[in-house]
N, C-alpha and C positions, 0 to 999 in steps of 0.2 A: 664900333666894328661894323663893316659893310657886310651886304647878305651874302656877296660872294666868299668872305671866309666865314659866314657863319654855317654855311652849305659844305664847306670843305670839314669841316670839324664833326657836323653832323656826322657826314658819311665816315670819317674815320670813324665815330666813338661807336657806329654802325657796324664796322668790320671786325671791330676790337668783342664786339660782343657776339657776335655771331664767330668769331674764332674760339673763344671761349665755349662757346655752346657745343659748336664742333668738337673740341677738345676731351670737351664734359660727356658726349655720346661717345669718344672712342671709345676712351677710358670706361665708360660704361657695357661699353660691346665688348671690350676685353676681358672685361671679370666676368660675365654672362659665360663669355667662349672659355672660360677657365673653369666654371661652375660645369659647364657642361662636357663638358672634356673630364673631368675627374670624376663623373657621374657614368661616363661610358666607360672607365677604367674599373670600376668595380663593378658595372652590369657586366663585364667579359670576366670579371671575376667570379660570378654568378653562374657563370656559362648562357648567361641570356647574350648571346651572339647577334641574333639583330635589331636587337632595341639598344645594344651595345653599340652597331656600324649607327643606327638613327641619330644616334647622341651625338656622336664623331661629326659628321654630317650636319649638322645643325650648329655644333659650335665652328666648323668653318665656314658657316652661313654668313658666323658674325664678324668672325676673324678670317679671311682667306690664307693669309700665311704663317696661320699656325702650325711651324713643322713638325712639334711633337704629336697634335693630332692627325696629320699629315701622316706622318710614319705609322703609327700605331692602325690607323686605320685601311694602309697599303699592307700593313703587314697580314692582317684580319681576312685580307678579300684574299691573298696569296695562298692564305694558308685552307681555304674555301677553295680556290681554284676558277677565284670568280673576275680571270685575267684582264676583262676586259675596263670593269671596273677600277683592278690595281692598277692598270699603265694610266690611267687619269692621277689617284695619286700620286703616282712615282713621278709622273712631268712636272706635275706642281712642285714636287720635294727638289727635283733637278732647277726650276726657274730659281726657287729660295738658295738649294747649295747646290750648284752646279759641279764644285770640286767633292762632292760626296759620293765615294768611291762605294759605299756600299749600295747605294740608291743607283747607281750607274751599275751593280751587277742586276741587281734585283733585275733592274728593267731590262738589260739584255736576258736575262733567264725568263720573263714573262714574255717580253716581245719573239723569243727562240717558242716557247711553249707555243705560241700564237701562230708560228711560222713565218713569221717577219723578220726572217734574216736578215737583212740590210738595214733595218733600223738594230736591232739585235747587234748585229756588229759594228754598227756607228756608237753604240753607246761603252761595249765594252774596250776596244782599240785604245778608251780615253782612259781606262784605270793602269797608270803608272809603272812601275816594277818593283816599286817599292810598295805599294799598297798590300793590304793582305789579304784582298781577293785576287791578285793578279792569276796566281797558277790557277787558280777556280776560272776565271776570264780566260785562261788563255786553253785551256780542254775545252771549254767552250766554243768558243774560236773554230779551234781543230775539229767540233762535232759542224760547226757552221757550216766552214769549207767542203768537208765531206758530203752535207749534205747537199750542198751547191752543186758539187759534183754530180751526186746521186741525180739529181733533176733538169742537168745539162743533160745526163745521160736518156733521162727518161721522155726528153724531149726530142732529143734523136731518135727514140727507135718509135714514138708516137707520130714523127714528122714523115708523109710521104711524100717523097719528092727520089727523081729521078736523073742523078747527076751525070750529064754526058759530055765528053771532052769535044773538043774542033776537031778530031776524026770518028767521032761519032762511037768511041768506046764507053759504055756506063761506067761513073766511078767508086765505087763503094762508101760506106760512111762508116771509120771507125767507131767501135761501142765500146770495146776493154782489149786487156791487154793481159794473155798468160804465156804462162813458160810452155814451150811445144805442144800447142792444142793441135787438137787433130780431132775427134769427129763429133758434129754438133746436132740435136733434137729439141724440139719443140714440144709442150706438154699442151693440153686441154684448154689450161687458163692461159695460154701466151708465154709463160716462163720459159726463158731460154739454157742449153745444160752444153759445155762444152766439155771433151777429155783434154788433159792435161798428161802427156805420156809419162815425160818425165817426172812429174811430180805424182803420178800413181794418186791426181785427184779427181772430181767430178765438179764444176763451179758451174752455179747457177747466177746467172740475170734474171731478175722479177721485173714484170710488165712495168715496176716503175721506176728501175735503172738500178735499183740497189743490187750488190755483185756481194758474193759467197762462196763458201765451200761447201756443196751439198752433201758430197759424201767423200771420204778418208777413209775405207775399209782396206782394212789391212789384206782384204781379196782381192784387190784393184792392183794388178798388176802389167804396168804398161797398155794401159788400155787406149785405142783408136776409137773403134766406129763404135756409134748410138745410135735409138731407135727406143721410143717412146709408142706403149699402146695403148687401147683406151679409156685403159684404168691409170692410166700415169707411172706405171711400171716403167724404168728405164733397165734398158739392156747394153750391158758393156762389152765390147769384142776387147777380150784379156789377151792381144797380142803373145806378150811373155809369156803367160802362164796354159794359155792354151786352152782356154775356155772363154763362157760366154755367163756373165755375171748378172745377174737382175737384183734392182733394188726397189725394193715395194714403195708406195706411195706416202709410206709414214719410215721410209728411210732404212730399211734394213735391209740386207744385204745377204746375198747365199751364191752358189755355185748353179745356175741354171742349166750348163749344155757343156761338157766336154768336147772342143771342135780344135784342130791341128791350124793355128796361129789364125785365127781369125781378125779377119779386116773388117770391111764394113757389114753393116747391116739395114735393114729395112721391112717397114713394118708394115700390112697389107689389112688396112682397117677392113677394106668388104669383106676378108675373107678369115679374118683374126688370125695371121699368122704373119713368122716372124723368119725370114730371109737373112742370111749369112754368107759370104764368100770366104773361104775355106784356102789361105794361100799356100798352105802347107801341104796341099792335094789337089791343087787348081781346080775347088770346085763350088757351085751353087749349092748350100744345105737351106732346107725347107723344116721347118719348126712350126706346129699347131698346136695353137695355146689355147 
């Protein structure tokens, strides 16, 4: 036998044994990762919670796709509130079962928590119709969107900028949309309050786009003009009803001023009084509060 095939045998009988060796360590890391996985199922049994996640932790040191540690210990960190951590397990559980419909809620509900909506909704879109998170996924969805909205919206009225047409007219920037609004005030904190005549409501925008029913009192009738003062008292001119409605700062609501079909109003922070036109008697009413 020449030394060239006695060099070629070497090196196999070399491979052959050192694949074995390999084999012999996985095999070995696998029951370590099993010993210690079943060691963290009864420390959470214990209620010892994080020498229960250490244990987890340790056996996918040895095992990276161990999915049942995987889960167990995404479930752990969820249930802590300790999100940042769970979306590391849930990616790992997603590379292992990418078609696991429950691991694809979990992480859009962690990545939603997080406010990572677009990843959030890249993972829910993928659970099925038939799966049995789907309607849980798709409220989800519908809270996304909303929110989406909510912070298009809040970037508009954060965004200053001054739109002016080729004749030089400024152009407004829609924010929302009611049924026959008519008179709108400003409070302390930036919160915007608009009347709705016909729906006899008062809706509020918050500085960061989210939109509301502030107030529905059954005293609200046909109301126009608003006028905010510097306790955040809002006052309502009660077209219909013929008065002037004030609703305190924590929401409640009374008859303020008897006045013949009141229009707008306006409120005179130097001097803490509260201004009324009077169309019912074409006149200017002066109110000191």
């Amino acid at each position: 036998m020449n030394k060239k095939a006695l060099i070629i045998i070497f090196s196999l009988l070399y491979l052959f044994a050192t694949n074995i060796t390999f084999c012999e360590e996985a095999e070995n890391n696998n029951e370590k990762a099993a010993n210690l996985y079943n060691e963290a199922i009864d420390l959470y049994g214990q209620d010892k919670i994080e020498k229960s996640i250490d244990y987890f932790i340790k056996a996918l040191e040895l095992k990276p796709d161990f999915y049942e540690a995987h889960y167990n210990l995404a479930q752990i960190l969820m249930s802590l509130n300790k999100n940042d951590e769970a979306i590391k397990s849930l990616e790992e559980i997603a590379k292992i079962k990418p078609e696991d419909t429950e691991n694809l809620y979990n992480l859009g509900k962690t990545y939603f928590k997080k406010g990572y909506l677009s990843k959030s909704f890249e993972n829910l879109k993928k659970i099925n119709i038939n799966a049995p998170q789907y309607d849980d996924a798709k409220l989800l969805i519908s809270k996304i969107e909303k929110r989406q909205d909510e912070l298009n919206l809040e970037e508009k009225i954060k965004k200053h900028e001054n739109i002016i047409d080729t004749q030089g007219i400024s152009k407004g920037i829609e924010l929302a949309e009611f049924s026959a609004p008519s008179g709108a005030a400003i409070d302390s904190k930036g919160n915007v309050y608009v009347a709705s005549f016909s729906q006899n409501q008062i809706h509020k925008i918050s500085i960061y786009g989210q939109q509301s029913i502030h107030s529905k009192s059954n005293l609200i009738q046909g109301p126009i003009g608003l006028a905010i003062d510097k306790d955040d008292n809002i006052y309502v001119a009660n077209y219909s009803a013929n008065n002037i409605v004030k609703i305190t700062s924590n929401n409640i609501a009374s008859i303020f001023a008897q006045i013949n079909k009141p229009y707008c109003l306006i409120y005179d922070l130097t001097n803490n009084r509260l201004y009324a036109t009077e169309q019912g008697s074409n006149k200017l009413i002066k109110f000191d509060l």
